[in-house]
N, CA, C and O atoms as a printed pandas DataFrame, in Angstrom:
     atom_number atom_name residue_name chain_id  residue_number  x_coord  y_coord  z_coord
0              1         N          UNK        A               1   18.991   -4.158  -18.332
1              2        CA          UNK        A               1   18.241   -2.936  -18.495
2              3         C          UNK        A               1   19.214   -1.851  -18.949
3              4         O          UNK        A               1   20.235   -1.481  -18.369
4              5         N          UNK        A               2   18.538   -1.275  -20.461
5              6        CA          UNK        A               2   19.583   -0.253  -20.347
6              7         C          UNK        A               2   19.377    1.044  -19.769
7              8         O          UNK        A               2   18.270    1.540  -19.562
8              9         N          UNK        A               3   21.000    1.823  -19.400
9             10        CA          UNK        A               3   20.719    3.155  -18.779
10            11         C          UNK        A               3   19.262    3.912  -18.797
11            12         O          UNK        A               3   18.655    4.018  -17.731
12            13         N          UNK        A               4   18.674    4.465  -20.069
13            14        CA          UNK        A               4   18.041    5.071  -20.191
14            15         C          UNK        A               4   16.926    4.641  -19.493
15            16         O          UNK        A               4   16.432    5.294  -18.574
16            17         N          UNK        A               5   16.442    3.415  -19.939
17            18        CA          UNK        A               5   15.176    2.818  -19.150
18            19         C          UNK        A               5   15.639    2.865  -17.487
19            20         O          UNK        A               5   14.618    3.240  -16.911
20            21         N          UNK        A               6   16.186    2.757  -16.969
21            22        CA          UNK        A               6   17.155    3.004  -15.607
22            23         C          UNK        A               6   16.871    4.448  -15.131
23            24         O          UNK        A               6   16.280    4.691  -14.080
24            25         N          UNK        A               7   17.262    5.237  -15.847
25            26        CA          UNK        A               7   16.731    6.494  -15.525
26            27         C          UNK        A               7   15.753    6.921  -15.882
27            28         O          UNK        A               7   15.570    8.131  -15.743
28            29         N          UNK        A               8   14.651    6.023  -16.533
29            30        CA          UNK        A               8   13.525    6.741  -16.716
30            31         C          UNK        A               8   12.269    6.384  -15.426
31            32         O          UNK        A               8   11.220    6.944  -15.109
32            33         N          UNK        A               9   13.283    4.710  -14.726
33            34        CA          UNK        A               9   12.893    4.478  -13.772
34            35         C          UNK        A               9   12.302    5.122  -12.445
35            36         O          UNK        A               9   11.308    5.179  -11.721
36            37         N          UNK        A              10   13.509    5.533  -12.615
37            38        CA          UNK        A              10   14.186    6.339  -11.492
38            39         C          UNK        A              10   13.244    7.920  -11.484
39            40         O          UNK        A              10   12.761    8.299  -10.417
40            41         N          UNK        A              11   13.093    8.600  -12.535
41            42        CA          UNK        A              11   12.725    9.699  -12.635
42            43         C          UNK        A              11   10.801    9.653  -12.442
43            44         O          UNK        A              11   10.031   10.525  -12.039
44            45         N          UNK        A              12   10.607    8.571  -12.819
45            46        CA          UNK        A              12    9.216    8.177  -12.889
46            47         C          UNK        A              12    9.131    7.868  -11.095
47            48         O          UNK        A              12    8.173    8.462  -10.600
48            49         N          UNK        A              13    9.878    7.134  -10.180
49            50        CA          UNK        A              13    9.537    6.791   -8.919
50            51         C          UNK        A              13    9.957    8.190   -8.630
51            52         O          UNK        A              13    8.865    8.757   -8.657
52            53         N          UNK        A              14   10.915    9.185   -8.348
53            54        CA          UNK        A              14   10.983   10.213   -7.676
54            55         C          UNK        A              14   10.022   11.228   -7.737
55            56         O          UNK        A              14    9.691   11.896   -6.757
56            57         N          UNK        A              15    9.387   11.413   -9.313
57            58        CA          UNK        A              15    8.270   11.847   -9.550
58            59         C          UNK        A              15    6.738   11.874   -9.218
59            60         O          UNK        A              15    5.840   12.663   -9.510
60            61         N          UNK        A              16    6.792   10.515   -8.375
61            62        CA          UNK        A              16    5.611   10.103   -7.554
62            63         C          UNK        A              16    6.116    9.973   -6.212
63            64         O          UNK        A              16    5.145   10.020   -5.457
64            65         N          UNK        A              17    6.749    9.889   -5.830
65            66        CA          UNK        A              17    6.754    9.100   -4.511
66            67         C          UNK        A              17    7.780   10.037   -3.622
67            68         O          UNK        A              17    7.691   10.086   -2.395
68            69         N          UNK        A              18    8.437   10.530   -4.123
69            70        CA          UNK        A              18    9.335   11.895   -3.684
70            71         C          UNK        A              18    8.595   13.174   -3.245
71            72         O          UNK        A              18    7.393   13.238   -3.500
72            73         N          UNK        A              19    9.004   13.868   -2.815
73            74        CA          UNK        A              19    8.236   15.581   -2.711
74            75         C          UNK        A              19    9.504   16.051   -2.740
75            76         O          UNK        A              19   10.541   15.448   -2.464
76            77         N          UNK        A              20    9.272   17.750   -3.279
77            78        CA          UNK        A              20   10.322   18.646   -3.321
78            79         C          UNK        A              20   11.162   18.469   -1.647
79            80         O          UNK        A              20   10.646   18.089   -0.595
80            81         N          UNK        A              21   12.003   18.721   -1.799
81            82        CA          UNK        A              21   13.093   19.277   -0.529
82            83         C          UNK        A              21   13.721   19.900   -0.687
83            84         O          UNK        A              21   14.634   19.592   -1.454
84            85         N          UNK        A              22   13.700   21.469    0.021
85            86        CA          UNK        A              22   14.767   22.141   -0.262
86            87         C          UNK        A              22   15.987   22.344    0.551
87            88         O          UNK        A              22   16.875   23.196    0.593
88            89         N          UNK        A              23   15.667   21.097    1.270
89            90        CA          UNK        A              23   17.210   21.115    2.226
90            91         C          UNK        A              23   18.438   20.581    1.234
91            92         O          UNK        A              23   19.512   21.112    0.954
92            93         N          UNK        A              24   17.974   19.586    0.904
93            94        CA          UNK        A              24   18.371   18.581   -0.426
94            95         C          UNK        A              24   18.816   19.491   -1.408
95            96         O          UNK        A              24   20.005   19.774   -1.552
96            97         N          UNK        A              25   17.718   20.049   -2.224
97            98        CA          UNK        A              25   18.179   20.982   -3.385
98            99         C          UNK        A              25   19.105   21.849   -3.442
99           100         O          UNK        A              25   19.801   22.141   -4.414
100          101         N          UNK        A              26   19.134   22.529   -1.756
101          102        CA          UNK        A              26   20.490   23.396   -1.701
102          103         C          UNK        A              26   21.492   22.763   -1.725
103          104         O          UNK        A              26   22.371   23.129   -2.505
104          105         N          UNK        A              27   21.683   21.741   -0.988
105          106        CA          UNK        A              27   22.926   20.789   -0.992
106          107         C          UNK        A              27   23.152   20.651   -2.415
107          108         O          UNK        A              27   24.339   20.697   -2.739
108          109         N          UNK        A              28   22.235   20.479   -3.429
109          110        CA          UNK        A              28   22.691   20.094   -5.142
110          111         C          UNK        A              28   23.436   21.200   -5.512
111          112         O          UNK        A              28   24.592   21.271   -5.928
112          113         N          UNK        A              29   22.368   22.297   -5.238
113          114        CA          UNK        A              29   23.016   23.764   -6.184
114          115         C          UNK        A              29   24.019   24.091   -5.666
115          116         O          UNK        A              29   24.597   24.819   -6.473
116          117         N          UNK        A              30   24.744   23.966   -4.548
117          118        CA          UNK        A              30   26.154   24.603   -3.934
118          119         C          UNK        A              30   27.104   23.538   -4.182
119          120         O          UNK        A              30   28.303   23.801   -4.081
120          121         N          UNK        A              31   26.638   22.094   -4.567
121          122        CA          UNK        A              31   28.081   21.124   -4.932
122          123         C          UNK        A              31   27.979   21.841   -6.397
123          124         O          UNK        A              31   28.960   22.543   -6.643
124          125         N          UNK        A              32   27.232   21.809   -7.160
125          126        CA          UNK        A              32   27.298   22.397   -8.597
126          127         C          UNK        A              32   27.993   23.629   -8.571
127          128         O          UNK        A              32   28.907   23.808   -9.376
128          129         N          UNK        A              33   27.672   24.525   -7.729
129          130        CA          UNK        A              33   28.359   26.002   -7.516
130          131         C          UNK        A              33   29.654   25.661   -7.270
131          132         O          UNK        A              33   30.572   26.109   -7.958
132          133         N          UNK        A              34   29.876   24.678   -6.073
133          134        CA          UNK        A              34   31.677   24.809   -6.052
134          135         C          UNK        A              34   32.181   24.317   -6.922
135          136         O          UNK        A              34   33.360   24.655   -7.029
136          137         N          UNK        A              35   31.747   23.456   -7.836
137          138        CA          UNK        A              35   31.914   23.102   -8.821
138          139         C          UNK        A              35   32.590   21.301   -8.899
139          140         O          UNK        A              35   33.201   20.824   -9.855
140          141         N          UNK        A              36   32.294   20.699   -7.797
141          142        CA          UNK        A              36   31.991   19.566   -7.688
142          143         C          UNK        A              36   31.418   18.832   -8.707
143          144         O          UNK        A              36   30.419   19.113   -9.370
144          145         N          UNK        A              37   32.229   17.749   -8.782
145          146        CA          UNK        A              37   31.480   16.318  -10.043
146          147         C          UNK        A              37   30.347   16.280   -9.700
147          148         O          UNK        A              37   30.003   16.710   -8.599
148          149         N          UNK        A              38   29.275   15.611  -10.804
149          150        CA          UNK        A              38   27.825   14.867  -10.220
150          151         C          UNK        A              38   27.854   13.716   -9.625
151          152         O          UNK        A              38   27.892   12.783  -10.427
152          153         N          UNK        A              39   27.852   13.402   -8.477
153          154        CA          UNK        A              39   27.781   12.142   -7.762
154          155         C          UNK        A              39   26.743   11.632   -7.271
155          156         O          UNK        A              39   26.732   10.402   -7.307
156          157         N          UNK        A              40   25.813   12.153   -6.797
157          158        CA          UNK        A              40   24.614   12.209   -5.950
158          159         C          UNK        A              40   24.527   11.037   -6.485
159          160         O          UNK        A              40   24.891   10.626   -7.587
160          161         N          UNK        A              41   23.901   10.422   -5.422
161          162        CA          UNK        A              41   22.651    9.297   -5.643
162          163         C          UNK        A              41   21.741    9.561   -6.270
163          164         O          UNK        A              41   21.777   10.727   -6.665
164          165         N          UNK        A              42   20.874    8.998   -6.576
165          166        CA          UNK        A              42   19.064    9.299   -7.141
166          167         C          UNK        A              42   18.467    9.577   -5.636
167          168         O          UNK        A              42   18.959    9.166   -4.585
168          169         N          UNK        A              43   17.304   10.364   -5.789
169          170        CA          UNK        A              43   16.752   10.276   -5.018
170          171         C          UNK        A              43   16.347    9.235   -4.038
171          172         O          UNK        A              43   16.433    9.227   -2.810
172          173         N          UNK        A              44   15.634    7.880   -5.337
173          174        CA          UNK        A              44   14.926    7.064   -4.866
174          175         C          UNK        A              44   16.177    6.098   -3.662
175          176         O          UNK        A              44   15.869    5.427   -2.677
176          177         N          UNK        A              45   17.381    6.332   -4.143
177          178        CA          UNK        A              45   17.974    5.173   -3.514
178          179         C          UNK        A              45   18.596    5.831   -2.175
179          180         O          UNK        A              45   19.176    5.094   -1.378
180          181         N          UNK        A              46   18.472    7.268   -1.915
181          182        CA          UNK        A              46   18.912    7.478   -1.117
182          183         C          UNK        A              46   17.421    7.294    0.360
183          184         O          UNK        A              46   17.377    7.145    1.582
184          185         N          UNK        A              47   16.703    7.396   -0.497
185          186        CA          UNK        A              47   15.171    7.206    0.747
186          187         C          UNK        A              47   15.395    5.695    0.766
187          188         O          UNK        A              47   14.722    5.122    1.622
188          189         N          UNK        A              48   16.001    5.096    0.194
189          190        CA          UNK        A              48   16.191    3.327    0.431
190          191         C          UNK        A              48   17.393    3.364    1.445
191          192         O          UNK        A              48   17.254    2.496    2.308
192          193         N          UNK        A              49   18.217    3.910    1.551
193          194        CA          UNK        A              49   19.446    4.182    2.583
194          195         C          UNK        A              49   18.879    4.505    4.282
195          196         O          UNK        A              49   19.143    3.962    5.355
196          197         N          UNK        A              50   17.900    5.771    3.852
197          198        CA          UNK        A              50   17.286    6.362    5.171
198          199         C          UNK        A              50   16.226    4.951    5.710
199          200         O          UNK        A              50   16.436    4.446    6.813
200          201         N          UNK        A              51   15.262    4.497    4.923
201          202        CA          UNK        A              51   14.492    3.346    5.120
202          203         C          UNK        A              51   15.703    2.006    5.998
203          204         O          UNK        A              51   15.433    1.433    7.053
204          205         N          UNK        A              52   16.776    1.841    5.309
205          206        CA          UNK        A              52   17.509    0.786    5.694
206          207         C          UNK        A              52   17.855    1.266    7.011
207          208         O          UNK        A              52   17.650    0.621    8.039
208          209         N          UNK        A              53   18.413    2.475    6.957
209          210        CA          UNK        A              53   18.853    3.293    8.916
210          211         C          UNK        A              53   17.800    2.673    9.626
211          212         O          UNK        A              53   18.037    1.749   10.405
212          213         N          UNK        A              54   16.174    3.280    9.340
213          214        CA          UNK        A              54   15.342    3.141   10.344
214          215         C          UNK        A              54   14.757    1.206   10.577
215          216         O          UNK        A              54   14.357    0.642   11.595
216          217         N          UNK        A              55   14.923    0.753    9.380
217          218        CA          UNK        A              55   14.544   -0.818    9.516
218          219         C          UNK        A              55   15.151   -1.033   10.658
219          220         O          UNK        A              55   14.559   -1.117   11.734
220          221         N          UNK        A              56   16.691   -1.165   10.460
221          222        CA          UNK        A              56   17.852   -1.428   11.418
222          223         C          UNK        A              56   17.865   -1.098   12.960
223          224         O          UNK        A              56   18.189   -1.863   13.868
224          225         N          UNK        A              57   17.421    0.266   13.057
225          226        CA          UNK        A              57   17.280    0.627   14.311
226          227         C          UNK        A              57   18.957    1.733   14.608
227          228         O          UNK        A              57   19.594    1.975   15.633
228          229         N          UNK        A              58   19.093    2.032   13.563
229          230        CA          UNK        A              58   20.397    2.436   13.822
230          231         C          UNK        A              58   20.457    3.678   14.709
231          232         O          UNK        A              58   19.464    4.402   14.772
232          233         N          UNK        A              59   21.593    3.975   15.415
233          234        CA          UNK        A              59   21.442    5.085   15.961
234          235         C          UNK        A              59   22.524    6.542   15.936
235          236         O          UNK        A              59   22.614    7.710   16.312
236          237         N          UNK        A              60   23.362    5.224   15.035
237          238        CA          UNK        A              60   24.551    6.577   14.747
238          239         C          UNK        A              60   24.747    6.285   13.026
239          240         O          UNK        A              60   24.410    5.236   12.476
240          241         N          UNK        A              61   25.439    7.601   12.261
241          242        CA          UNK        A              61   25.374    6.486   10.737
242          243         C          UNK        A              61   27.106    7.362   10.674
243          244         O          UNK        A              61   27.463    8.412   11.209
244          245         N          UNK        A              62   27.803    6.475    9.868
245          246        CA          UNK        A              62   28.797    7.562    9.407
246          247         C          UNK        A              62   29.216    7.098    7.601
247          248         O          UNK        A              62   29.435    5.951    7.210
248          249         N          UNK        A              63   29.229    8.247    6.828
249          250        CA          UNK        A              63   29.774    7.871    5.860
250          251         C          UNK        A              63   30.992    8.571    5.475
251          252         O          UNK        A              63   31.399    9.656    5.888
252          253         N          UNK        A              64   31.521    7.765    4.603
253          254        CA          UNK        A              64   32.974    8.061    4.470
254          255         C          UNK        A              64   33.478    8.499    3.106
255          256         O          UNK        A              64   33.453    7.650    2.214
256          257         N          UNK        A              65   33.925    9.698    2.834
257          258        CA          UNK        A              65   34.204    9.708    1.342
258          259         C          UNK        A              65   32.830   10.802    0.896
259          260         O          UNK        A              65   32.905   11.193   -0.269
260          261         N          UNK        A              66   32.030   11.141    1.420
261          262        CA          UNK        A              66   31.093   11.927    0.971
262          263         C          UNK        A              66   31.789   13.354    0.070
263          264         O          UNK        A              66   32.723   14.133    0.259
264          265         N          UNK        A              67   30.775   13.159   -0.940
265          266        CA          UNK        A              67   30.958   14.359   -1.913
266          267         C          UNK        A              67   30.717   16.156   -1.158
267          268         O          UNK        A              67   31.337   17.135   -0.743
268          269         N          UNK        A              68   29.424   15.639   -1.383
269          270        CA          UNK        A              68   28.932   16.818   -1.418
270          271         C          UNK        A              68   27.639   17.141   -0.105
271          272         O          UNK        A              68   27.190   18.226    0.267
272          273         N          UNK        A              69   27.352   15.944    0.295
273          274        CA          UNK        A              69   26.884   16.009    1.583
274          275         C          UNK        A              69   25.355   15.405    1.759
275          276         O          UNK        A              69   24.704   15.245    2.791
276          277         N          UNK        A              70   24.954   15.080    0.137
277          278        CA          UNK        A              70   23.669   14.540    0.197
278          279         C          UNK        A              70   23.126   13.081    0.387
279          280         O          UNK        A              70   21.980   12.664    0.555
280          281         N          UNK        A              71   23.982   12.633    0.326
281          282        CA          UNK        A              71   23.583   10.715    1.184
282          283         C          UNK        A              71   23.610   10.942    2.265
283          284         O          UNK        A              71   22.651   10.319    2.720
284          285         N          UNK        A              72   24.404   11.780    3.566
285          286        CA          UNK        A              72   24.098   11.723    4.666
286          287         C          UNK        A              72   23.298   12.475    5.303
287          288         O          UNK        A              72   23.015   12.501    6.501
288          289         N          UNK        A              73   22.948   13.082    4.447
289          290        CA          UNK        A              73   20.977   13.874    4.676
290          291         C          UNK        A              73   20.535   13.301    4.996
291          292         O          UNK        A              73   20.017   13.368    6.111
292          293         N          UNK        A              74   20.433   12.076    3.980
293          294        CA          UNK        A              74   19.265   11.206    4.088
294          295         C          UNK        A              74   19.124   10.056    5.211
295          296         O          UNK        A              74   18.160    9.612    5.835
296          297         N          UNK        A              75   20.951    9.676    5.191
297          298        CA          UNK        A              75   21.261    8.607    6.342
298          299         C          UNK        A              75   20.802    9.047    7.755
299          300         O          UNK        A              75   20.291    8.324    8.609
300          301         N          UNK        A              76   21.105   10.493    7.848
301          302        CA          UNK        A              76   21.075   11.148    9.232
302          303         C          UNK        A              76   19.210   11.202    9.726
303          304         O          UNK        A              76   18.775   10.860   10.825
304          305         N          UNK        A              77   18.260   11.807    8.369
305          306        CA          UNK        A              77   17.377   11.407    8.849
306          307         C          UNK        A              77   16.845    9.899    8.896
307          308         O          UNK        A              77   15.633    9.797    9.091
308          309         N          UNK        A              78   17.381    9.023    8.787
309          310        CA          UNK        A              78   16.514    7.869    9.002
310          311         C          UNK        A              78   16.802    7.301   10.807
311          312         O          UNK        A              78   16.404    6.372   11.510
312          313         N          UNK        A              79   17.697    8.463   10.963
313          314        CA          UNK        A              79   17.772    8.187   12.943
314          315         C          UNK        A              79   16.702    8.396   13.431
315          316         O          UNK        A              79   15.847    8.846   12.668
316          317         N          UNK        A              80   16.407    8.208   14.558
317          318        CA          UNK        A              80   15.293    8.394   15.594
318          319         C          UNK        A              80   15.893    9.991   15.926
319          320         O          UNK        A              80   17.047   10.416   15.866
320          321         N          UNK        A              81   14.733   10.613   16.263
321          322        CA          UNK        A              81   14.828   11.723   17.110
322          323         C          UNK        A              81   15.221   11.426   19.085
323          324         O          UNK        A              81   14.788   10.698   19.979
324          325         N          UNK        A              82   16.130   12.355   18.952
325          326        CA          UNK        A              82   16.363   12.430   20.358
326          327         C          UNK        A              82   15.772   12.798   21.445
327          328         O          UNK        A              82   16.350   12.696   22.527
């Protein structure tokens, strides 16, 4: 598959199946502001990360190497509430 079709994937599932977040969005605009690379995940794969937390049952997540802070948004919510 090439890129493009890849991201048109991608833009087509976030486009349905996503909703705005603006917890998320701030996290984008302030790595862009400090002027941080683009790293982010896609949306879609980071709700596949949070989905994998909660399948699992996990209860702590840690990631390592984080950019800018938006994969462990997503990791953190796929915990159970306390």
């Amino acid at each position: 598959m090439s890129r493009e079709v890849g991201a048109a994937v991608d833009d087509h599932i976030a486009g349905h199946l996503l909703a705005e977040d603006e917890a998320l969005d701030t996290v984008l605009a302030a790595s862009a502001a400090a002027g941080l690379p683009p790293g982010a995940i896609a949306a879609n794969q980071a709700k596949v990360l949070r989905l994998l937390v909660r399948m699992h049952g996990g209860r702590r997540v840690l990631e390592i190497a984080t950019l800018g802070g938006y994969s462990p948004i997503w990791l953190a919510r796929g915990l159970p509430e306390k």
